[in-house]
C-alpha positions as CSV (number, residue, x, y, z in Angstrom):
1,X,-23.9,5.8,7.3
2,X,-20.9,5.6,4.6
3,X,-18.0,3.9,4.6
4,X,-14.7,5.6,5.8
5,X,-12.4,5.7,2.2
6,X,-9.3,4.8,5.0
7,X,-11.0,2.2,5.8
8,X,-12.8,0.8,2.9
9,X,-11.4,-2.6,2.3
10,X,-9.9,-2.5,-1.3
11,X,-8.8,-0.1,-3.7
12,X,-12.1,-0.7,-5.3
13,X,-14.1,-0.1,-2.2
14,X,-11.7,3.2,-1.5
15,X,-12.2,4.7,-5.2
16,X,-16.2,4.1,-4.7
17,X,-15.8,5.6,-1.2
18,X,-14.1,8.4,-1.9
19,X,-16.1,9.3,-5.1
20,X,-19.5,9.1,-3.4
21,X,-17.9,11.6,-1.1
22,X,-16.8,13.6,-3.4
23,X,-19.9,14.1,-5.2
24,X,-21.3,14.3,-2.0
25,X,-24.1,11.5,-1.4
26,X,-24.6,9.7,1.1
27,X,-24.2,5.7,1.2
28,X,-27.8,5.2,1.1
29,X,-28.5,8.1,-1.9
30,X,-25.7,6.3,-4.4
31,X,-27.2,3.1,-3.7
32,X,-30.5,4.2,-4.8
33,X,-29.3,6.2,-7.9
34,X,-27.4,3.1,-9.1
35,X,-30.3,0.8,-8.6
36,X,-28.9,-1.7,-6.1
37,X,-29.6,-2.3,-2.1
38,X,-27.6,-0.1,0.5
39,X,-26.4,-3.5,2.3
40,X,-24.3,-4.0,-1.4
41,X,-23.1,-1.2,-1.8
42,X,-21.8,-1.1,1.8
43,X,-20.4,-4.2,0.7
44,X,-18.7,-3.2,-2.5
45,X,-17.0,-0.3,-0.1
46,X,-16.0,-2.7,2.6
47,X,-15.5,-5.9,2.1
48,X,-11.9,-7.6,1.3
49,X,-12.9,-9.1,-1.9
50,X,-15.8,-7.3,-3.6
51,X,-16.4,-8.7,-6.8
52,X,-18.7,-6.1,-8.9
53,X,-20.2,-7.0,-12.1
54,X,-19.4,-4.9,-15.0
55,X,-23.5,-3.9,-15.0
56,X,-23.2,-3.2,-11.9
57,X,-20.1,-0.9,-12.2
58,X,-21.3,0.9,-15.0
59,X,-24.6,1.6,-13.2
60,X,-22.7,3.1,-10.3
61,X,-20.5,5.2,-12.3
62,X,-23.3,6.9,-13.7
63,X,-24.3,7.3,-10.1
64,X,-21.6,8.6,-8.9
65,X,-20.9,10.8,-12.2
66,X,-17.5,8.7,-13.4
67,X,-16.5,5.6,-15.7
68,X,-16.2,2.4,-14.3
69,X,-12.5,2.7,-15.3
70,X,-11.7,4.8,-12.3
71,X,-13.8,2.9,-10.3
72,X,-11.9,-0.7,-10.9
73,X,-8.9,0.2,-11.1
74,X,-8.4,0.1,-15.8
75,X,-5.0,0.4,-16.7
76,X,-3.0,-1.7,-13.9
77,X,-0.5,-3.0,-16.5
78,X,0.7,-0.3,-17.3
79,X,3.5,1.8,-15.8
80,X,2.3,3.8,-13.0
81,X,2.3,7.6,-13.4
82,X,0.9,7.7,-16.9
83,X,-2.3,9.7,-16.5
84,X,-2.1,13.6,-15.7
85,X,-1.9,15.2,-12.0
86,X,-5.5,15.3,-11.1
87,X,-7.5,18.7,-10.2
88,X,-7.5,19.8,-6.4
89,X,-4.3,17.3,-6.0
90,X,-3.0,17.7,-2.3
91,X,0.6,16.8,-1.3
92,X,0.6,16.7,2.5
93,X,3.1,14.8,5.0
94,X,1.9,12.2,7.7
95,X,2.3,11.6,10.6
96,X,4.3,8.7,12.7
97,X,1.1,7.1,13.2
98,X,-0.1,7.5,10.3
99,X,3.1,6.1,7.9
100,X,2.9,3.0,11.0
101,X,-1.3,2.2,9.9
102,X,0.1,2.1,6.1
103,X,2.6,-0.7,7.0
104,X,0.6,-2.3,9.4
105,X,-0.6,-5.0,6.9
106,X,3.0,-5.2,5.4
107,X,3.3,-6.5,1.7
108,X,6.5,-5.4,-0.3
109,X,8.6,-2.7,0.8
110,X,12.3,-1.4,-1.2
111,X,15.5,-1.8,1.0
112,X,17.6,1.6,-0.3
113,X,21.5,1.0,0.1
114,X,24.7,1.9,-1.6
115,X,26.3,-1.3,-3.6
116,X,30.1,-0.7,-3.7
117,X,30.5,-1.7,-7.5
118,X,27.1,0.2,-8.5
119,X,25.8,3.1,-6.4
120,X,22.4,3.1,-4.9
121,X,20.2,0.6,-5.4
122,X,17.0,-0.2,-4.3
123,X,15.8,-4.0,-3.8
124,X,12.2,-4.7,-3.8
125,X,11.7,-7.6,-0.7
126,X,8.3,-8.9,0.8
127,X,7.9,-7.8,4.5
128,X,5.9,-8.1,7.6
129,X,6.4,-5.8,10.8
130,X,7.1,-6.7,14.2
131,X,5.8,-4.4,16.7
132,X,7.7,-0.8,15.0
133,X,10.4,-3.1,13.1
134,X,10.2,-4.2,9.7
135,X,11.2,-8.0,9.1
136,X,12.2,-9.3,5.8
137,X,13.9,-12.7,3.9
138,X,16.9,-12.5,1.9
139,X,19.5,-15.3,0.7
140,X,23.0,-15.6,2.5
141,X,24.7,-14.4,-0.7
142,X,24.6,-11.0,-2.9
143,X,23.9,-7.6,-2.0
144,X,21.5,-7.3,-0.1
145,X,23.4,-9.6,2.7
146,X,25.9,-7.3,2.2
147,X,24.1,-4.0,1.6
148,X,22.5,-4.4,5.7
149,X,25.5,-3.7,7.3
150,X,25.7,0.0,6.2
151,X,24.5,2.2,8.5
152,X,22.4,3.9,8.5
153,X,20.0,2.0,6.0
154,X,16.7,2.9,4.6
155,X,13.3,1.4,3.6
156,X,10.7,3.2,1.3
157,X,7.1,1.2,1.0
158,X,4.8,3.1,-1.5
159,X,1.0,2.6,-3.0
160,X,0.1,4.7,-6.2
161,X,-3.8,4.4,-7.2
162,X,-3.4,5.5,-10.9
163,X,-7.1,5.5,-11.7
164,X,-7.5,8.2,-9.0
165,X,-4.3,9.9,-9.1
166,X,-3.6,9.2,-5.4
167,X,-0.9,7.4,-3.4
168,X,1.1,7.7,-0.8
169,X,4.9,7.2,0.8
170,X,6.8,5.9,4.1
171,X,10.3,6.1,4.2
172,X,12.3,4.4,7.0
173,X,15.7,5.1,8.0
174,X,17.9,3.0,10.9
175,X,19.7,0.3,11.3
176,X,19.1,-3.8,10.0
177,X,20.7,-6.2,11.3
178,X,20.8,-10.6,10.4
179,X,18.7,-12.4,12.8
180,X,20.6,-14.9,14.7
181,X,19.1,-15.4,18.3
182,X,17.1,-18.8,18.2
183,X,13.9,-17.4,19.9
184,X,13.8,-14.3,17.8
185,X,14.0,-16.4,14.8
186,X,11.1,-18.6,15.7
187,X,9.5,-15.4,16.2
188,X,10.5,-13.9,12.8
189,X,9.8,-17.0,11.2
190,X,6.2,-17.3,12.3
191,X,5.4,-14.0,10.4
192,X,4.6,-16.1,7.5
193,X,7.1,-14.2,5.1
194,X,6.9,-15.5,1.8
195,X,9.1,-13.9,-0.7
196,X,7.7,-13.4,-4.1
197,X,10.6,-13.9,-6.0
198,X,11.1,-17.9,-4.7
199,X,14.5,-19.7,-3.8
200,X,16.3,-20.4,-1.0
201,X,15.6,-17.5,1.7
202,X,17.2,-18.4,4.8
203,X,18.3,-15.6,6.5
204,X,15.8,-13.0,8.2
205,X,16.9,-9.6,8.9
206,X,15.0,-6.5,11.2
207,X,15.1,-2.8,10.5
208,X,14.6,-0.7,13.1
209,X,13.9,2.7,12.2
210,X,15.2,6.1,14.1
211,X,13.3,8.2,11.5
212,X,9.9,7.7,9.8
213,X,8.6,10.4,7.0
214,X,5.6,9.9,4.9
215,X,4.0,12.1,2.5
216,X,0.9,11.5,0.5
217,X,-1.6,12.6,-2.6
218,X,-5.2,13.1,-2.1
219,X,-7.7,14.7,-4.1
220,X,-9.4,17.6,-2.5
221,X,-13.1,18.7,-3.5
């Protein structure tokens, strides 16, 4: 029995997921053909923090009939988007429940506005959803304090996968507001929010959305 690509645990797990089901083997036929147990390979495809050896990858890419480039993932620092559209690309939309199990996990999401002195803008901010709403830190000053108010306000979260040419879209679109309720922020607060960029944080705001899109790029065949 494989291991779901939806469900494999990293991006390394997914890319050796879906390329053993693209060539069409089964868990226990790429394990064989790459010289290593079943039980590690499962774990390579699953687990949260696989940590393959380059022997190791190189002996599966030959298995699965790739480099072990596109199996880890080469080329991370650079841009995103560099490498051609692959063959059999599919651009299909998502459903609600679908765009809702990609934020599940949260991580870092852009809050989409219109500054006043500039035009649209997108922020990058660090978020974590409760129940449907997204929950984010910001300081008390500068635009994003100010950019909130507008209604309505939109939130794109995204995930490209450059070695495989695959990623995928949500975009939110409602209405934020600042946090101010004393039980709600105790709430927000224990969400564990840590913004990436540092300093001083203070004020939590929720999005709740009216309307959630999501599109997405797999590789058919």
């Amino acid at each position: 029995m494989g291991i779901d690509a939806e469900s494999a645990g990293t991006d390394v797990g997914r890319r050796i997921a879906e390329q053993r089901n693209r060539v069409g083997l089964t868990l226990a036929e790429a394990a064989d053909r790459a010289g290593m147990s079943p039980e590690y390979l499962a774990y390579l495809e699953s687990s949260t923090a696989p940590n393959p050896t380059q022997a190791a990858l190189m002996r599966l890419a030959a298995a699965l009939d790739t480099t072990p480039g596109s199996l880890s993932g080469a080329g991370l620092n650079t841009p995103p988007g560099q490498r051609p559209a692959a063959k059999g690309a599919v651009l299909d939309s998502m459903t609600i429940a679908e765009c809702r199990r990609h934020l599940a996990d949260g991580g870092i999401g852009r809050l989409l506005f219109v500054e006043p002195a500039r035009g649209p803008v997108a922020i990058p901010v660090n978020f974590q959803m409760d129940g449907d709403d997204v929950v984010f830190r910001t300081d008390s000053e500068g635009s994003v304090a100010a950019g909130i108010h507008q209604r309505p306000i939109s939130f794109d979260v995204d995930h490209l996968d450059d070695a495989l040419s695959e990623g995928w879209s949500v975009l939110l679109t409602g209405e934020a507001r600042i946090i101010t309720d004393s039980g709600e922020l105790a709430r927000a607060a224990a969400l564990n929010i840590e913004p990436w960029a540092g300093g001083d944080k203070t004020v939590y705001v929720r999005l709740t959305a009216s309307q959630i899109t999501g599109r997405r790029i797999r590789v058919s065949g």
